[in-house]
MARLODO-529125 format. One record per residue (C-alpha): x, y, z. Coordinates in steps of 0.02 Angstrom, whole numbers, plus 50000, padded with zeros to 5 digits. Example, Ala and Ser with C-alpha at 12.3 -4.5 7.8 and 13.67 -1.06 7.14 Angstrom:
BEGIN
506154977550390/506844994750357/
***
This chain:
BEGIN
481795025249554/482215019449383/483955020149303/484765035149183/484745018349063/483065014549063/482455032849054/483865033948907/483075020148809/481235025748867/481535042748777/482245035648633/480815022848586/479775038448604/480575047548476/480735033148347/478745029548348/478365048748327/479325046148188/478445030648122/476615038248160/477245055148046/477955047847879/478425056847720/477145055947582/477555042847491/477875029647611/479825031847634/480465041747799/481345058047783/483225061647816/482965068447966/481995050448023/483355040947936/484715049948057/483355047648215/483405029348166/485145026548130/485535036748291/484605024848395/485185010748320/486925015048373/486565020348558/485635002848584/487134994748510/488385004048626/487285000848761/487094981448719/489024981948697/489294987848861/487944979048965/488044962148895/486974955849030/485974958449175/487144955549291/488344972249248/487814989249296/488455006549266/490045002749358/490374993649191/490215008149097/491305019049207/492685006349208/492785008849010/492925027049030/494105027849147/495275012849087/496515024848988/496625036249156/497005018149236/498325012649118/499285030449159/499235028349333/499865009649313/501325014949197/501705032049289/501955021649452/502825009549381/504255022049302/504075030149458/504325018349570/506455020049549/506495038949587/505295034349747/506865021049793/508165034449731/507145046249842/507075036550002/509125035349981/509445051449979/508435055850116/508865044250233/510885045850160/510645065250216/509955060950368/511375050550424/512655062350351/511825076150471/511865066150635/513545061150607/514335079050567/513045087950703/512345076450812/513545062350867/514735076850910/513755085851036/513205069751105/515055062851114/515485079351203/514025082851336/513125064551363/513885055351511/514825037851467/513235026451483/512235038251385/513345037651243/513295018951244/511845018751230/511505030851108/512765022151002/512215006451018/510365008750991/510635019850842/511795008150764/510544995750768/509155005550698/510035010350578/510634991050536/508684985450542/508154998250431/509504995450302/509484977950318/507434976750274/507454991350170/508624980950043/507574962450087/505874971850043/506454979249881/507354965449812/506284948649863/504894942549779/503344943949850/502604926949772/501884919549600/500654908549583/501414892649447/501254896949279/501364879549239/499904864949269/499934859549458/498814852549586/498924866549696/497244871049747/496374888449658/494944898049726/494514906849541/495334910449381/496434929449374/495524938549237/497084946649175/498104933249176/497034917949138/497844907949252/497184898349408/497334909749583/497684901349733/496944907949908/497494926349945/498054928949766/497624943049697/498304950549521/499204968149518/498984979649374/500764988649413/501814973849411/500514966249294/500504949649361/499574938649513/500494939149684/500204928649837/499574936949991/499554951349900/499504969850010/499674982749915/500934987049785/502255000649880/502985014249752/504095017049888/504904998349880/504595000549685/503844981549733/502444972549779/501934967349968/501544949849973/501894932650045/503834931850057/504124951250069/502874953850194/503704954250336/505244961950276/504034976850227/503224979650397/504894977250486/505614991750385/504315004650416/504284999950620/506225003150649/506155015950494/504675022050628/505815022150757/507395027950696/506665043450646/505695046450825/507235045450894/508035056850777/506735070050809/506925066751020/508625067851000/508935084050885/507415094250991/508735105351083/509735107950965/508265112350837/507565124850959/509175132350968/509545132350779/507725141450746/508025153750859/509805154950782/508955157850604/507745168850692/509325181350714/509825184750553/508525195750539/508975206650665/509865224150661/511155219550659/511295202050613/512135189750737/514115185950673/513705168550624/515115158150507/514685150050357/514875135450444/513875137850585/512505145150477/512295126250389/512255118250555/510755127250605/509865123050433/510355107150425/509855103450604/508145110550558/507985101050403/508385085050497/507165087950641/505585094250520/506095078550406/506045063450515/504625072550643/503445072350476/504185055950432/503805047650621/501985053350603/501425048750425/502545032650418/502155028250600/500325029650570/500285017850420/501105005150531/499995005050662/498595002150526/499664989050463/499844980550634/497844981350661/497714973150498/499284959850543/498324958150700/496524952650641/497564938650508/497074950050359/497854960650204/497314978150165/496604969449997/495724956150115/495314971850210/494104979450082/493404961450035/493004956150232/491854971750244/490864968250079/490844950450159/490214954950324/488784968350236/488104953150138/488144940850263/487574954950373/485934956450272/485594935350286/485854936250472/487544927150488/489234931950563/490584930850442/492314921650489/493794925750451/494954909150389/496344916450387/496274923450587/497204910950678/497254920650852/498134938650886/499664932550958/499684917150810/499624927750685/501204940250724/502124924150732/501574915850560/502214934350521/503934933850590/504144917850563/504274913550764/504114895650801/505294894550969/505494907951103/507104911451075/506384915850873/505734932250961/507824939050961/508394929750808/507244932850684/506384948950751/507624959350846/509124955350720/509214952050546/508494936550471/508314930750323/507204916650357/505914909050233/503894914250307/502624898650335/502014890350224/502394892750028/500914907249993/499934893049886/499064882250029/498534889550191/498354879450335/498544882850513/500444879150564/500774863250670/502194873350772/500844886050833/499534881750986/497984879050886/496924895150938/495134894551036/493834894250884/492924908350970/494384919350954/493794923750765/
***
């Protein structure tokens, strides 16, 4: 099937020599031949302009029509980014305002003594992980790439930038700039994911995961009795409920509907995340693996993955886990630990047991 380019063009050469083989007496073309001609003239010159060679295709040409929708969307997120941050404050401030004033009580006052330990102390620390790599992710860099001449190895040159790009460098039009192991770019962490945030990143949204299932296990009773409470005012008559009382309920529902929604959409994006951790790639990697695997599909070879140094290998060149005892320090309690490697050479880590080739 040919292309709307080709039939574009085919039309158009048409209409110039039905032009040629009726002249105006005289020998000179008419004005409305002139315009035919001119017009022509400037659609092959667009054309040329944006298919400069053989190689581009109409992706080209949508990429130039939708570049000013791009640049909004880069700046919008950008701006945006600090009322995402401001956002996830507030939200999670309210949320700990609420269990202390509605739910620590109750529990303080029914629980037995080793449920309240409990309780106490696993909330406590939830709430420490979560703070603690909420703050790391937004606030560490995720990795640059030297501005300045080195001899670190580069894979191609950034477009954007014009500068070399290492391995699993890829540039972000947000941030505007080239990031190591780059993820994604979270409006959330008003940051980029990459090589030194990383881990700070998915260790936030698994307790952040947690913190809020446990919020919505531990609040069920009380939200069941709080709708059925707000069910009742509309009665005749209404239920003698104090002002007080009244807030309770909605703030006990607003709690429970807030971190149940929370614990589903965040705790589905890190379970894609781990998948991704799991097979050694990046959700950028992600999309360029599959294009990878189609192609060498098609030449019958089996791609391989460089970066997949074994399942278990790869959560610890995340964590950072070279000893056993790295599985408390560094994962179950805060740690502020530098990842392997500096993001500009990869190579497998000598700590690590070398994994079984066929494990790709």
């Amino acid at each position: 099937m040919r292309s709307w380019r080709w039939q574009f063009s085919r039309m158009m050469r048409l209409c110039l020599r039905w032009c040629r083989l009726c002249p105006k007496r005289g020998g000179r073309p008419s004005k409305p031949q002139r315009k035919l001609r001119e017009l022509w003239s400037y659609w092959k010159l667009l054309l040329n302009s944006l298919y400069f060679n053989s190689l581009t295709n109409s992706d080209t040409c949508l990429d130039c029509v939708f570049e000013p929708v791009y640049w909004i969307v880069d700046n919008v997120t950008r701006w945006f980014g600090v009322v995402f941050v401001c956002l996830v404050i507030a939200l999670t401030s309210s949320v700990l305002v609420i269990v202390y004033l509605c739910l620590l009580p109750v529990i303080l006052n029914t629980y037995p003594l080793q449920w309240i330990v409990w309780h106490l102390t696993y909330g406590h620390w939830v709430l420490m992980m979560v703070l603690f790599h909420y703050y790391k992710a937004t606030t560490t860099s995720p990795g640059h790439p030297p501005q300045v001449k080195s001899d670190t190895p580069s894979v191609s040159i950034c477009k954007k930038c014009i500068v070399p790009k290492p391995a699993r460098t890829h540039h972000c039009s947000i941030c505007n700039t080239c990031i190591l192991k780059m993820d994604h770019h979270c409006p959330w962490l008003n940051n980029c994911v990459g090589h030194f945030n990383h881990r700070y990143f998915f260790s936030f949204c698994l307790y952040m995961t947690m913190g809020c299932m446990y919020c919505s296990v531990s609040c069920k009773d009380m939200f069941i009795e709080a709708y059925n409470a707000v069910e009742s005012y509309y009665q005749t008559p209404p239920p003698l409920f104090s002002f007080r009382e009244k807030m309770v309920h909605k703030s006990v529902i607003f709690i429970w509907v807030l971190t149940s929604s929370v614990a589903v959409a965040l705790g589905g994006l890190t379970l894609w995340h781990a998948i991704l951790i799991t097979l050694g790639e990046t959700s950028v990697e992600r999309h360029i693996n599959k294009k990878e695997i189609r192609r060498l599909k098609e030449k019958g070879k089996v791609f391989r993955n460089p970066y997949h140094y074994g399942k278990i290998n790869n959560w610890k060149v995340l964590f950072g886990v070279e000893e056993t005892s790295h599985w408390l320090t560094r994962v179950l309690l805060p740690s502020s630990h530098a990842p392997h490697e500096d993001g500009l050479v990869w190579e497998f880590p000598q700590a690590l047991t070398r994994r079984d080739p066929m494990t790709i």
